[in-house]
NUBA-311684 format. One record per residue (C-alpha): x, z, y; residue in three letters. Coordinates in steps of 0.5 Angstrom, whole numbers, padded with zeros to 4 digits, always signed. Example, Ala and Ser with C-alpha at 12.3 -4.5 7.8 and 13.67 -1.06 7.14 Angstrom:
% residues 2
+0025+0016-0009ALA+0027+0014-0002SER
***
This chain:
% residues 431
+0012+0009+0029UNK+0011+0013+0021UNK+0018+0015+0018UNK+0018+0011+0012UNK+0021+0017+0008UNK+0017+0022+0010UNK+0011+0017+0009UNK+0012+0016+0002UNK+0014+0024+0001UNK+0007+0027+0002UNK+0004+0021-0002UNK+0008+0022-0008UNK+0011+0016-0008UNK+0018+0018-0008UNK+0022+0019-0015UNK+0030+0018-0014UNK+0033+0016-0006UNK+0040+0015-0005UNK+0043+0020+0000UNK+0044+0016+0006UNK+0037+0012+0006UNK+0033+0015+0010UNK+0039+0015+0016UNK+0040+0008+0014UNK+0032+0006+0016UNK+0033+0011+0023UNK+0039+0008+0025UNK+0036+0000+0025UNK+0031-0004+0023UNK+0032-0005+0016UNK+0031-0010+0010UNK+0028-0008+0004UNK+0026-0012-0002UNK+0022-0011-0010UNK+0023-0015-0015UNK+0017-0017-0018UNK+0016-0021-0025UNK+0012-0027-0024UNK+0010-0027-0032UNK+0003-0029-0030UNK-0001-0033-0024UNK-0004-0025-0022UNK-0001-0019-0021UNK-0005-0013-0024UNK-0005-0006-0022UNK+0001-0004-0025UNK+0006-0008-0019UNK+0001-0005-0014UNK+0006+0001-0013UNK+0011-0003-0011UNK+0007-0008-0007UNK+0004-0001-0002UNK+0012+0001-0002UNK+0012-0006+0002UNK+0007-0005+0006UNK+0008+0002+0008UNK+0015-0001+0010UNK+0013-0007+0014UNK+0009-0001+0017UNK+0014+0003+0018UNK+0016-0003+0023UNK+0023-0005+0017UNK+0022-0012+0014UNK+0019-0013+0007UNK+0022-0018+0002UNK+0019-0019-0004UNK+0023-0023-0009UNK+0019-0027-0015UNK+0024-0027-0021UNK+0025-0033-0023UNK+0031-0033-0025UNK+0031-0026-0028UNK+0023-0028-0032UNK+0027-0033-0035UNK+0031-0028-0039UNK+0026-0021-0040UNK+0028-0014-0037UNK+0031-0010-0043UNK+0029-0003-0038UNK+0023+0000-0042UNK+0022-0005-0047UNK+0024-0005-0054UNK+0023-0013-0054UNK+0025-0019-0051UNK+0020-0022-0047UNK+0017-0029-0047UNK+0021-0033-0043UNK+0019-0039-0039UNK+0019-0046-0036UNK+0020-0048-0028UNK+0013-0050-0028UNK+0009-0044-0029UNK+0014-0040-0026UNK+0012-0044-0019UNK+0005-0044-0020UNK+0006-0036-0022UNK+0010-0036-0015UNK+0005-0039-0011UNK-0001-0035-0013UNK+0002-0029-0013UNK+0004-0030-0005UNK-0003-0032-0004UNK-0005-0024-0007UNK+0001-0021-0003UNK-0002-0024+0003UNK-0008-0019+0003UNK-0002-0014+0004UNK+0004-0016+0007UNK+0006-0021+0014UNK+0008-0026+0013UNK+0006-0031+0018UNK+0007-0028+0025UNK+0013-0029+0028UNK+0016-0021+0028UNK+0023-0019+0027UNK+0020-0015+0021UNK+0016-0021+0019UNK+0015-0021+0011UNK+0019-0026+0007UNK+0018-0028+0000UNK+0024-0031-0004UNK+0026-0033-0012UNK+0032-0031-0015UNK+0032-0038-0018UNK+0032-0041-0012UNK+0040-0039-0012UNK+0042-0037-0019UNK+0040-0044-0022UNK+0046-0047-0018UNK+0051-0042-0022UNK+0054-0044-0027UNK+0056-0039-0032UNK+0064-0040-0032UNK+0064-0039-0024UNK+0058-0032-0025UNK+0064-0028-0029UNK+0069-0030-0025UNK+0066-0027-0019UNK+0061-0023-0021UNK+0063-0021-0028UNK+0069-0019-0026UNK+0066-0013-0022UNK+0063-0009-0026UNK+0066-0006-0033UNK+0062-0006-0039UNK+0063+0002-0040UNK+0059+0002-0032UNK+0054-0002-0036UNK+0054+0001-0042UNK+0053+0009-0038UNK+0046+0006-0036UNK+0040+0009-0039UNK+0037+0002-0041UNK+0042+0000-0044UNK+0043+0008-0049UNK+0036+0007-0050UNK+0035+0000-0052UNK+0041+0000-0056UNK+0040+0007-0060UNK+0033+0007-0061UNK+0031+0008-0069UNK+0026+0001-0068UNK+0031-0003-0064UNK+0033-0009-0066UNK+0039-0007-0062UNK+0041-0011-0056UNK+0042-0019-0054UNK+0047-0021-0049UNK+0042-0025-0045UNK+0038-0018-0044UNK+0045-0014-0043UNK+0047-0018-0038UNK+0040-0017-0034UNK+0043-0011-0029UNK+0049-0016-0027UNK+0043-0021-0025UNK+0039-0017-0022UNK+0045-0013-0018UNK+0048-0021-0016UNK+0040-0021-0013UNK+0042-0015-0009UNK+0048-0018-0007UNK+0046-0024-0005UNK+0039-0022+0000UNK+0045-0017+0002UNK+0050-0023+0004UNK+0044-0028+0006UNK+0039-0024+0009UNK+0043-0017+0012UNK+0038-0013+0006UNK+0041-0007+0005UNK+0035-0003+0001UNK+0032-0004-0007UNK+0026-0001-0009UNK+0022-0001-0015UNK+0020+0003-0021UNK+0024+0009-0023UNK+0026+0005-0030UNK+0030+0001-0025UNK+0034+0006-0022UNK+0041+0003-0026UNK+0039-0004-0025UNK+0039-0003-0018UNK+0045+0003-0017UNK+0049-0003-0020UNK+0047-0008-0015UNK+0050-0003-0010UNK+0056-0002-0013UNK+0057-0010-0014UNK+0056-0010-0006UNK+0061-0005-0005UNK+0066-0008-0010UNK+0065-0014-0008UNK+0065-0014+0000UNK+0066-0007+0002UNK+0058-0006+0003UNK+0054-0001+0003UNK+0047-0001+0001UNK+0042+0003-0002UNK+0036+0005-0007UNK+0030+0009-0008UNK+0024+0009-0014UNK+0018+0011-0014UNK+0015+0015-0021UNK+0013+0011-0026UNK+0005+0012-0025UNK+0002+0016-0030UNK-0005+0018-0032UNK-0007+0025-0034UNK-0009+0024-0040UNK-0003+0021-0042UNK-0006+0015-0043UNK-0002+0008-0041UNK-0004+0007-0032UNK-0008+0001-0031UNK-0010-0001-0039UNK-0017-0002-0041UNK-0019-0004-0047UNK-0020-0011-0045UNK-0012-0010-0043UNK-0009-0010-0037UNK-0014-0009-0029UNK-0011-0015-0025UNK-0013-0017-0018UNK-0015-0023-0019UNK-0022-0023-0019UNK-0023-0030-0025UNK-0019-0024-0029UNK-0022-0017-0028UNK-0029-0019-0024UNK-0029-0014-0018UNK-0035-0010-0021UNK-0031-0008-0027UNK-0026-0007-0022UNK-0029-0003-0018UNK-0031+0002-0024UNK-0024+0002-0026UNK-0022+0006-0020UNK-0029+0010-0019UNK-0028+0012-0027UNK-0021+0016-0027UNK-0021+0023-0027UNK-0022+0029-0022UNK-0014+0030-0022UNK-0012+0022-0023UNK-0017+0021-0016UNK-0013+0027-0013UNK-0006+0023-0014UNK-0008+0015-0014UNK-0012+0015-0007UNK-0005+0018-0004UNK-0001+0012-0007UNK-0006+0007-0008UNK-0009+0008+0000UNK-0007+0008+0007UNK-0011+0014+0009UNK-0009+0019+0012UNK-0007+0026+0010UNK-0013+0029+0014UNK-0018+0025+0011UNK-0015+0026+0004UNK-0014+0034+0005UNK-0022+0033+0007UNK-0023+0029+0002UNK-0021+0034-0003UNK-0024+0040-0001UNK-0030+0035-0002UNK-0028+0034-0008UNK-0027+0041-0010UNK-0034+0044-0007UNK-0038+0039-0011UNK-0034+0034-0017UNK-0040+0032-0019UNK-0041+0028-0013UNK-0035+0026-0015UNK-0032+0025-0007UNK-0025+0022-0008UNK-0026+0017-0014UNK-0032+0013-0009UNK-0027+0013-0003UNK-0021+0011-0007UNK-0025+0006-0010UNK-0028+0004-0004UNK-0021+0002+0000UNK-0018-0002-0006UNK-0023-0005-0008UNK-0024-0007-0001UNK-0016-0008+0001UNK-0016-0013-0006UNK-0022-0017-0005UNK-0026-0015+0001UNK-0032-0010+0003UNK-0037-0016+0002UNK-0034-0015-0005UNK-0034-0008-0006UNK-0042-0008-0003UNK-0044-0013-0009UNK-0040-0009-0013UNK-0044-0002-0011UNK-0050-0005-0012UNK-0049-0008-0018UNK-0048-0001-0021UNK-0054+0002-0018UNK-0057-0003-0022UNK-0055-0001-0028UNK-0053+0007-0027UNK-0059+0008-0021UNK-0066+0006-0019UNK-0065-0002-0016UNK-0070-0006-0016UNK-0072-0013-0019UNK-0070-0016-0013UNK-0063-0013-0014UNK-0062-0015-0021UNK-0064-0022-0018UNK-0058-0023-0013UNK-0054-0022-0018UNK-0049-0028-0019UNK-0049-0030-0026UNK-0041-0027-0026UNK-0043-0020-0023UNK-0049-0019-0029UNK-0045-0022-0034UNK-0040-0017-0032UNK-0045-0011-0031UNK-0048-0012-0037UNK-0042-0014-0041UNK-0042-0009-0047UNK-0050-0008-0048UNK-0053-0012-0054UNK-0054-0020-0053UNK-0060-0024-0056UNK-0059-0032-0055UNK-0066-0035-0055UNK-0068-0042-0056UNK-0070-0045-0049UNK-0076-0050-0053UNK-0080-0043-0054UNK-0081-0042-0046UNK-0083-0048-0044UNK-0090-0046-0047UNK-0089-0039-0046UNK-0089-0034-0051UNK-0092-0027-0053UNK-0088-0021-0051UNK-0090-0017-0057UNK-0086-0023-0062UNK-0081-0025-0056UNK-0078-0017-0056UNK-0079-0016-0065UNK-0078-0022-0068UNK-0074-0026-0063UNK-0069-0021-0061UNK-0069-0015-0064UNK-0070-0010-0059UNK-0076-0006-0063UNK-0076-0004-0071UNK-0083-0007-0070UNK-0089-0008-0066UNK-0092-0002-0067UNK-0085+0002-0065UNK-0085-0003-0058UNK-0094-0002-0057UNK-0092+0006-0057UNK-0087+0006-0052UNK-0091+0001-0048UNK-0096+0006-0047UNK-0091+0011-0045UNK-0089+0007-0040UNK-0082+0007-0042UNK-0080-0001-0042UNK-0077-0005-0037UNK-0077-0012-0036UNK-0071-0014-0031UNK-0072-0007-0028UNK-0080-0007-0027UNK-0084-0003-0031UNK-0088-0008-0037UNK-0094-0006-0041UNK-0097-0011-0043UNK-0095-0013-0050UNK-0099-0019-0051UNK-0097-0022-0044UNK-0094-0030-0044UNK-0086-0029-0042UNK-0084-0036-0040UNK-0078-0039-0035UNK-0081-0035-0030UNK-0078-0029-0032UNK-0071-0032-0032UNK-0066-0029-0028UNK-0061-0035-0026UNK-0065-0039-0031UNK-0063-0036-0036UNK-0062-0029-0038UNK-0068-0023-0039UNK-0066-0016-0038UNK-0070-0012-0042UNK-0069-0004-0042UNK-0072+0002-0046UNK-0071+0008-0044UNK-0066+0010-0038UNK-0060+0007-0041UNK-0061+0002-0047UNK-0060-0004-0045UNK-0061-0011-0048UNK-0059-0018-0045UNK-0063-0024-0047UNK-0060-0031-0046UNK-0063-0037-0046UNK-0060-0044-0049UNK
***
């Protein structure tokens, strides 16, 4: 059995502990849950952290909650933001609810019948039943607004320069979530809340309502906020944030998100974002640091996500995809794509739409790639590198400049690839 401290310790993944944790997890089998925002049907990388934390909790053979915030999406989390979030009707929280138990399946248990079978609740399953006299009565009364006011959260949002200052709906988040605390604590015998290190006071306050209240003792422990090297925003692209459903972020694109990362990034997140051991990630450093442009660490970290998120029949695809575009693949290759995969492959590199009326006769290469699509200034430009032997037509060499394209060329019926060069794409689409 791992030591779930010790664990997260040498992964990186520990930020604040409550002195007493790690003796609380020795001593019993414990139950431990993270508050996830069920603001959308997906997860997207960013709650992977808190997902692996579980993960590696139920490893650690303790019992991983995980706790949809129903109630708490319904308000909008003041810690680390400098505006209200959007707030939400029961409907698309359920919906949002059932799809984001369906990904947590990939990493937690939740089926077999094991003291430390993991558990999915929503907050709003009993804070709807509160009315709002009877909440500060009994739980309001616990908690005094200097403790409240002492919290980081509440300094930040309150005394920022672009704040507009700070709702009572959004002060009085930390109660609502520390009531959450309190009640997995009474109901479910929880004694530990992890999250990020913004939730540090959100969660201190729920193990100060369940010691006020009932003379309980429960603790806390939060992971860094994850970082990128560069300074940048983890797990933000230009097209937003890397979900892992794949109707989002195709695998491809999430495949090249994790093989793209820096040198030292890769170092970092395949520590946390993987459950290799420390011996194959030592090896896998080494590796790195004899040849980086191998690039070691950002394959195998790709590898396992992508493979832990999807599945390896997806990674595969995935790989083969980018030997497609970056490597030597074959038509044969290019032709296995799925229409979603190309489209993603190829998302980015200039697209031409053809009129599907011009290759039921057939039409000639040197007028189809000049005047139907731009891909040659000229016709003299496209005979030269023909010659040269330079231009490819779905990733086959083509030379004949008064050759016929027709529908026998088309990749799923519809789309051409035409390259020139090693790396000057452009996708003709037929409609």
């Amino acid at each position: 059995m791992i030591d779930f401290v010790e664990e997260l310790e040498w992964r990186g993944m520990i930020h604040t502990v409550m002195p007493g944790t790690k003796e609380q997890l020795q001593k019993e089998l414990t139950s431990a849950y993270v508050g996830i925002d069920p603001t959308a049907d997906s997860l997207h990388i960013g709650h992977l952290v808190g997902v692996m934390m579980l993960k590696h909790f139920q490893r650690a053979g303790h019992r991983p909650i995980a706790l949809i915030g129903g109630a708490t999406g319904m308000i909008g989390d003041p810690s680390g933001k400098s505006q209200e979030r959007n707030l939400l009707n029961e409907e698309t929280l359920r919906h949002n609810q059932d799809c984001i138990k369906e990904q947590l399946s990939r990493f937690l248990d939740f089926i077999t019948e094991t003291p430390n079978k993991a558990l999915l609740v929503n907050n709003y399953d009993w804070m709807k039943e509160i009315s709002f006299l009877a909440f500060i009565r009994d739980i309001g009364k616990h908690i005094t607004v200097n403790y409240m006011m002492a919290k980081d959260s509440v300094k930040k949002r309150i005394s920022g320069e672009a704040s507009d200052g700070m709702s009572f709906t959004e002060f009085t988040y930390q109660l609502v979530q520390g009531y959450d605390f309190l009640h997995l604590y009474e109901n479910f015998n929880c004694k530990l809340q992890m999250g990020g290190s913004d939730q540090w006071g959100n969660i201190t306050t729920g193990t100060e309502l369940i010691r006020r209240k009932v003379g309980g003792e429960a603790f806390a422990m939060t992971c860094p906020l994850i970082t990128k090297a560069d300074g940048g925003k983890f797990g933000k692209t230009e097209s937003g944030n890397v979900w892992l459903d794949k109707k989002y972020t195709s695998p491809y694109k999430f495949y090249q998100f994790w093989l793209n990362v820096s040198d030292e990034d890769a170092e970092k997140y395949i520590k946390i974002f993987t459950f290799l051991s420390k011996d194959a990630i030592e090896t896998l450093v080494s590796e790195q640091k004899e040849a980086p442009h191998l690039r070691p660490l950002q394959k195998a970290l790709a590898k396992e996500v992508t493979c832990m998120v999807h599945s390896e029949d997806d990674y595969n695809a995935a790989v083969e995809a980018s030997a497609i575009l970056f490597g030597n693949a074959t038509s044969e290759a290019l032709r296995k794509l799925d229409e979603e995969t190309l489209l993603s492959v190829f998302d980015g590199v200039p697209q031409f739409e053809i009129d599907q009326n011009k290759f039921a006769a057939g039409i000639k290469a040197i007028d189809l790639f000049t005047e139907n699509a731009s891909v040659f200034p000229s016709k003299g430009e496209m005979r030269k590198m023909l010659q040269a032997n330079g231009f490819s037509l779905n990733k086959e060499k083509f030379t004949d400049a008064e050759a016929i394209i027709n529908k026998d060329f088309l990749i799923n019926g519809k789309y051409i690839l035409a390259q020139k060069g090693k790396k000057n794409y452009f996708l003709l689409i037929v409609k």
